[in-house]
DODO-25838 format. One record per residue (C-alpha): residue number from 1; x, y, z. Coordinates in steps of 0.25 Angstrom, whole numbers, padded with zeros to 4 digits, always signed. Layout:
<pts>
<pt k="NUM" east="X" north="Y" up="Z"/>
...
</pts>
This chain:
<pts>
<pt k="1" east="-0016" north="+0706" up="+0134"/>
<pt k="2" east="-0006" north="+0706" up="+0147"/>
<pt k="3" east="-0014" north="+0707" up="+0160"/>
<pt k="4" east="-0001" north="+0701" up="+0169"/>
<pt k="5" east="+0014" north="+0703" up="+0168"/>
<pt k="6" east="+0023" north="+0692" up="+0176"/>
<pt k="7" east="+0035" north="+0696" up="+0180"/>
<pt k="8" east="+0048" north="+0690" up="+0182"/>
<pt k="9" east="+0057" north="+0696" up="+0192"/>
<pt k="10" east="+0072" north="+0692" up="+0189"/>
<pt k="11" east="+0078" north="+0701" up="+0177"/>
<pt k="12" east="+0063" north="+0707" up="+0174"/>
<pt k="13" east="+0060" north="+0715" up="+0188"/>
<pt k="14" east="+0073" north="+0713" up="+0196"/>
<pt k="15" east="+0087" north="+0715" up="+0188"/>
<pt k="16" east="+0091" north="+0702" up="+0197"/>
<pt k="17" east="+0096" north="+0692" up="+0186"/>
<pt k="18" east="+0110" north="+0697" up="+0183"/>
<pt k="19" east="+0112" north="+0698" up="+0198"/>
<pt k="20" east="+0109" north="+0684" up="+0200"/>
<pt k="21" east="+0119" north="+0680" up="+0189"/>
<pt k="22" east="+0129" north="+0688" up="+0196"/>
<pt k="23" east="+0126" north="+0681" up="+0209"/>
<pt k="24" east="+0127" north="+0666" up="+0203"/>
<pt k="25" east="+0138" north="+0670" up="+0196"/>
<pt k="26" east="+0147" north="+0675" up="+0207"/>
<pt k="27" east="+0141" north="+0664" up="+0217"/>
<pt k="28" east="+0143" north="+0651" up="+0208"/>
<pt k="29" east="+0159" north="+0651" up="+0209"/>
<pt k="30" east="+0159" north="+0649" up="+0222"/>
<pt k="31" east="+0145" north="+0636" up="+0222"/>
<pt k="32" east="+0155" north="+0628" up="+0210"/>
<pt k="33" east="+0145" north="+0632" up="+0200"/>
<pt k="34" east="+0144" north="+0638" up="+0186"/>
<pt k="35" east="+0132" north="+0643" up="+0181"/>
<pt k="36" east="+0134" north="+0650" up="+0166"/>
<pt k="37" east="+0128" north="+0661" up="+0161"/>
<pt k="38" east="+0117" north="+0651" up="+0153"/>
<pt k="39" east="+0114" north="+0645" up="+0167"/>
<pt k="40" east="+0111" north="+0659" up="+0171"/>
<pt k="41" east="+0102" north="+0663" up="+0159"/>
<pt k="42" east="+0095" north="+0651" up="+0159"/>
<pt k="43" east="+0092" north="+0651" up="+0175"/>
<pt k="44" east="+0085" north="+0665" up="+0174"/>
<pt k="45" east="+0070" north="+0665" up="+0177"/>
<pt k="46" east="+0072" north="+0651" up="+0183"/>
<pt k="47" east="+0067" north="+0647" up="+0197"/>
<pt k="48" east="+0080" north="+0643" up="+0206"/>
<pt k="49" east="+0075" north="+0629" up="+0204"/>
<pt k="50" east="+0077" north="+0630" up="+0188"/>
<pt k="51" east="+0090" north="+0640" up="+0192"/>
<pt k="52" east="+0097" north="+0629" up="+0199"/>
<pt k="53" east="+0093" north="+0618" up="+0187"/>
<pt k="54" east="+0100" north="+0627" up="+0178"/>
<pt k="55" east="+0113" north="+0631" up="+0187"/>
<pt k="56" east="+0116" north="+0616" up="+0191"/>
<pt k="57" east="+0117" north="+0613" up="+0177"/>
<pt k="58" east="+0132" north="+0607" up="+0175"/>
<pt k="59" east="+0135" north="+0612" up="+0190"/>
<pt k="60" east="+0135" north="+0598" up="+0197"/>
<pt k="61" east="+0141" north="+0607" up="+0211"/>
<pt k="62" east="+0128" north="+0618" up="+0210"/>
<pt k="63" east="+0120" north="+0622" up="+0221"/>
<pt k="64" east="+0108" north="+0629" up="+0218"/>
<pt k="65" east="+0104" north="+0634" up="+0235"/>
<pt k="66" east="+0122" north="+0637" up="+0236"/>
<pt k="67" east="+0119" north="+0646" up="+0222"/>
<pt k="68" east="+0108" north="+0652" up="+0226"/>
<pt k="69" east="+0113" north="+0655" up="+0242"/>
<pt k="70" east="+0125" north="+0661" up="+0235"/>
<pt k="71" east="+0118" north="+0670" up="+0226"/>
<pt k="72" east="+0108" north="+0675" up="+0239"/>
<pt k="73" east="+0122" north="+0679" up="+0244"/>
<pt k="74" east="+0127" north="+0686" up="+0231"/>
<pt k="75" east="+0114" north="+0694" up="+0231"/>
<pt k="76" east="+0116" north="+0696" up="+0245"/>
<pt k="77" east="+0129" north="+0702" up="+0246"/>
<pt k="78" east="+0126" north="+0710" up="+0232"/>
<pt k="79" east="+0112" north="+0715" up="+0239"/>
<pt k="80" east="+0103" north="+0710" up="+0229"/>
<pt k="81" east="+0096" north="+0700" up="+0241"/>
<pt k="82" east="+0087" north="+0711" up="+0243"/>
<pt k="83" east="+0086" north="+0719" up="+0231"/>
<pt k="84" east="+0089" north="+0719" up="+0216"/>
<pt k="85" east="+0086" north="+0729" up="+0206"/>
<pt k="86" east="+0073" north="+0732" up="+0198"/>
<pt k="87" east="+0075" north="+0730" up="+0183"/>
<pt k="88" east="+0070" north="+0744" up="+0178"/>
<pt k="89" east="+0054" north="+0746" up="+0175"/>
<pt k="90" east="+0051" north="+0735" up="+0185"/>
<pt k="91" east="+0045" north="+0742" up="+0195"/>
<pt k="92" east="+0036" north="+0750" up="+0183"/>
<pt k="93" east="+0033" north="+0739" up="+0176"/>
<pt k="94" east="+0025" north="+0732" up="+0189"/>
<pt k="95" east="+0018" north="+0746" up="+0193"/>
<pt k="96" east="+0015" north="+0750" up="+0179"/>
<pt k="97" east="+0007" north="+0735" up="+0174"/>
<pt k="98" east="+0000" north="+0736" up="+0189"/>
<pt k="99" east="-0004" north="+0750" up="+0186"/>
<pt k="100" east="-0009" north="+0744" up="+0173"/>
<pt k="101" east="-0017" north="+0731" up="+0178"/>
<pt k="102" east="-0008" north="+0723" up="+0174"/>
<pt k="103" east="-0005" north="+0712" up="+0184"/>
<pt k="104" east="+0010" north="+0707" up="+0187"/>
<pt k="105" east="+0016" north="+0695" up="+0193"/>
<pt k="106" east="+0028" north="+0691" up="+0196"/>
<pt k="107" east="+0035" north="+0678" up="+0192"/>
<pt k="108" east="+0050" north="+0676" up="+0195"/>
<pt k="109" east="+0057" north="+0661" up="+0198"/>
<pt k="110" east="+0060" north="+0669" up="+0211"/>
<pt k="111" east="+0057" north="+0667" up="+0224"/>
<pt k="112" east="+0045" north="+0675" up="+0231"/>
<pt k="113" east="+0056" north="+0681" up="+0243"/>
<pt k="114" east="+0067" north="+0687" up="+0229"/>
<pt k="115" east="+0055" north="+0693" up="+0223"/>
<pt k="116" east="+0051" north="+0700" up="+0238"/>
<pt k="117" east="+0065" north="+0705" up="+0240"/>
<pt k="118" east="+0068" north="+0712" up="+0223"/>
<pt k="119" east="+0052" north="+0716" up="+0221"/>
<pt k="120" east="+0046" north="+0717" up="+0235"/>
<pt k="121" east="+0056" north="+0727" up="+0238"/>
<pt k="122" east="+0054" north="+0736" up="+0227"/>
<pt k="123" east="+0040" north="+0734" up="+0230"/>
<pt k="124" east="+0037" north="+0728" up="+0217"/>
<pt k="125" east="+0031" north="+0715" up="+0222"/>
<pt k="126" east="+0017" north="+0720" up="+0226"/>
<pt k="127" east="+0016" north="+0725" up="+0211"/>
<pt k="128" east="+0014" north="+0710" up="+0208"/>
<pt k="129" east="-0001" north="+0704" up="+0209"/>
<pt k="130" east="+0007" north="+0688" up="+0210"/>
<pt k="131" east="+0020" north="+0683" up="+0211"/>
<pt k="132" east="+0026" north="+0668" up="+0207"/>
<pt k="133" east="+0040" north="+0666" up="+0213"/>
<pt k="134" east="+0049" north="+0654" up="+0212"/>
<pt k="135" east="+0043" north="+0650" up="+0225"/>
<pt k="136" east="+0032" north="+0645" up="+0218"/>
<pt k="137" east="+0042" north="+0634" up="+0213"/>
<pt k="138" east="+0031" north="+0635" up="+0199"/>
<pt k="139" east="+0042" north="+0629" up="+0187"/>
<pt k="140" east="+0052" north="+0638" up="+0184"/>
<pt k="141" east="+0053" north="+0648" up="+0171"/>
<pt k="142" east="+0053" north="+0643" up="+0159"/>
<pt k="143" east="+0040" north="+0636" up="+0164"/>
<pt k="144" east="+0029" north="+0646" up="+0164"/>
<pt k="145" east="+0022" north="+0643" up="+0176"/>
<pt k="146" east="+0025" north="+0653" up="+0184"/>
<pt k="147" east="+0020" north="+0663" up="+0173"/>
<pt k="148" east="+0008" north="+0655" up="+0173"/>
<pt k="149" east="+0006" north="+0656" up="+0188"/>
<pt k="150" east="+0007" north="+0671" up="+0189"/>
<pt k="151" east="-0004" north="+0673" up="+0179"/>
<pt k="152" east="-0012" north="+0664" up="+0187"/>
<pt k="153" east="-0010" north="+0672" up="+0199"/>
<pt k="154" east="-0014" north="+0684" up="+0191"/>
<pt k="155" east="-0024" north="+0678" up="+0185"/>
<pt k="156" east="-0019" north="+0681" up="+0173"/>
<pt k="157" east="-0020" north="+0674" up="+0160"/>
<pt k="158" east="-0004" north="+0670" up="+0158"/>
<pt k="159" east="-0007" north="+0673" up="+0143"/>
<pt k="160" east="-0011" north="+0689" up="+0147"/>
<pt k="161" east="+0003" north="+0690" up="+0157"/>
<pt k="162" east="+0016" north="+0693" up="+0153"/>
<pt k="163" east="+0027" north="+0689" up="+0158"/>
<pt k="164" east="+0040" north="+0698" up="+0160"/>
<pt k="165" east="+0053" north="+0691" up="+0160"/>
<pt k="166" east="+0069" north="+0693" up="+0158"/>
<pt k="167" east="+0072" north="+0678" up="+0158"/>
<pt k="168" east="+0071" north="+0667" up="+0146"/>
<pt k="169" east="+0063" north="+0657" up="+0155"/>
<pt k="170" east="+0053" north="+0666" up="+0161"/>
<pt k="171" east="+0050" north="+0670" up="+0145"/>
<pt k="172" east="+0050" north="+0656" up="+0142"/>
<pt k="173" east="+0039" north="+0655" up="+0155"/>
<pt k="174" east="+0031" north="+0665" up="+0150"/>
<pt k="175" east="+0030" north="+0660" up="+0136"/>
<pt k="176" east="+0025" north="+0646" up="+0141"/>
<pt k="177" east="+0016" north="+0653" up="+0150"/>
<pt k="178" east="+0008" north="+0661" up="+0139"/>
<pt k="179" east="+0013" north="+0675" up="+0146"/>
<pt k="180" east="+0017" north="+0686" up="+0137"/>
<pt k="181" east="+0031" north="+0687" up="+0138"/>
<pt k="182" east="+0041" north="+0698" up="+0141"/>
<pt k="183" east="+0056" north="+0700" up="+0141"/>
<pt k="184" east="+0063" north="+0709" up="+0147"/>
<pt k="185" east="+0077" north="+0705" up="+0145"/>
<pt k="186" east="+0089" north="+0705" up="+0156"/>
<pt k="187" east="+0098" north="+0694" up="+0156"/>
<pt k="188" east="+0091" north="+0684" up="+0147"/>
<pt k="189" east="+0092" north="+0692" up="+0132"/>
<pt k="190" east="+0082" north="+0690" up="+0123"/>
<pt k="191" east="+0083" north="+0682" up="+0109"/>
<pt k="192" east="+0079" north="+0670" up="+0102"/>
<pt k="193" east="+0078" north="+0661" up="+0114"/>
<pt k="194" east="+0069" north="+0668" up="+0121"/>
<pt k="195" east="+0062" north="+0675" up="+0108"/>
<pt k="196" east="+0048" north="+0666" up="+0107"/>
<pt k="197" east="+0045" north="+0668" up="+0122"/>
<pt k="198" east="+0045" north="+0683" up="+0122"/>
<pt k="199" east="+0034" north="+0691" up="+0118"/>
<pt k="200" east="+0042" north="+0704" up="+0121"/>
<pt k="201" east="+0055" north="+0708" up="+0123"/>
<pt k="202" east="+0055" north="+0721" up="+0131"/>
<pt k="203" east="+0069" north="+0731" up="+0137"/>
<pt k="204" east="+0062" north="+0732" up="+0151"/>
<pt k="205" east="+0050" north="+0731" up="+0158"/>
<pt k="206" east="+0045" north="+0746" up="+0154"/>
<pt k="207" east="+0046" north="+0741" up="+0138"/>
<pt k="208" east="+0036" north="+0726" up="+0145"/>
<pt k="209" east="+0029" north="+0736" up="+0154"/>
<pt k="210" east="+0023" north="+0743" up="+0140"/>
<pt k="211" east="+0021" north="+0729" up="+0133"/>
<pt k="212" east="+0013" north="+0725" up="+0143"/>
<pt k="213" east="+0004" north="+0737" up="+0145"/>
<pt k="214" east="+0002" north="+0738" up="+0131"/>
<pt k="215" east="-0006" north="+0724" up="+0132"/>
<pt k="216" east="-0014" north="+0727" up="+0142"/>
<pt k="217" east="-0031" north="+0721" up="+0141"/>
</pts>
C-alpha cells in the first residue's frame, strides 16, 4: 500500500545534474582542483556538507564556499540561476497523485531558496503537502533520515511511502528508511550496485506514476 510519494529534486523533477557537472567541471581549473568523474557520481544526492567531504579528497588546495561561488557564477552567466528544466511527466506526476489522494513530499540535500527558485516558478512547490531541504542540516543521503522525517511530517507510515529517486545514495536512503524505493535513472545507471535497494526500476516518471497508483489502499 503507498499512501505517500517523496520526492527527490536533482535528476528526478529538475534535469539539473549534468548541468552542475558541467559547472564543476569548467570551474575547477581555475580553484587548482581535480574532481573525477567518480567524485562526481558519488557526490549526487549528497548535502554540500557530504559534497565537499567527497571533492576535498586528494585535493589538499580545495575550497568548497570558492567552488561553490564559481558554480553560482557559471549558472549564472549560463541562465540556470533562475530556472532549469523539468524532467518530462514532473509536472503530471505531482497533479496526477494529488488528484488521487496520494500525499507528496519533497526531499532534496537542497537548500529551501534552490528548490523556490526550479519548482516555485513552475508552480509546482504548492503541489507538495511538506517539504525537507538541506537547511534542516538532518545527515545526508545514504542515511535515511530525511526520508524518515518527511513521513513524519505527513504522517505517514515510512513503510506505506515511496521514495522517487535518480541517485545511489538517496536509494540507499530509502532502503534504510523502510520506503518503497523507485529509480528513475539519469546520470547514475542502474546495476548490481545498486540492484538490492530498488524495488522498481522505471524509464520515467509516467512508468513510477502507474506503479504507484496501482498500489493504492
Amino acid at each position: 500500500m503507498i499512501r505517500a510519494a517523496l520526492f527527490d529534486m536533482d535528476g528526478l523533477l529538475i534535469d539539473s545534474e549534468r548541468v552542475y557537472a558541467r559547472g564543476v567541471q569548467a570551474v575547477m581549473g581555475g580553484l587548482g582542483v581535480n574532481i573525477t568523474d567518480d567524485m562526481l557520481m558519488r557526490s549526487l544526492g549528497t548535502n554540500q556538507a557530504a559534497t565537499h567531504a567527497i571533492f576535498a579528497e586528494g585535493n589538499p588546495a580545495y575550497d568548497g564556499p570558492a567552488l561553490f561561488r564559481a558554480l553560482g557564477e557559471y549558472l549564472t552567466e549560463n541562465g540556470y540561476d533562475r530556472r532549469m528544466p523539468l524532467k518530462p511527466w514532473a509536472r503530471e506526476i505531482l497533479e496526477n497523485l494529488t488528484a488521487r489522494g496520494v500525499l507528496c513530499a519533497l526531499v532534496t540535500s537542497s537548500p529551501a531558496d534552490q528548490a523556490e527558485r526550479y519548482l516555485g516558478g513552475p508552480g509546482l512547490l504548492p503541489l507538495f503537502s511538506a517539504a525537507v531541504t538541506g537547511d534542516l542540516r538532518l545527515p545526508s543521503k545514504p542515511a535515511p533520515d530525511v526520508f524518515l522525517r518527511a513521513a513524519e511530517l505527513l504522517g505517514v507510515d515510512i513503510h506505506d511511502c515511496a521514495v522517487l529517486e535518480d541517485s545511489w545514495n538517496g536509494l540507499r536512503a530509502g532502503r534504510a528508511a523502510g520506503a518503497v524505493t523507485i529509480m528513475v535513472p539519469d546520470m547514475a545507471p542502474y546495476g548490481p550496485g545498486i540492484a538490492d535497494c530498488c524495488d522498481h526500476v522505471v524509464r520515467d516518471l509516467r512508468e513510477a506514476e502507474a506503479i504507484i497508483l496501482c498500489r493504492q489502499p
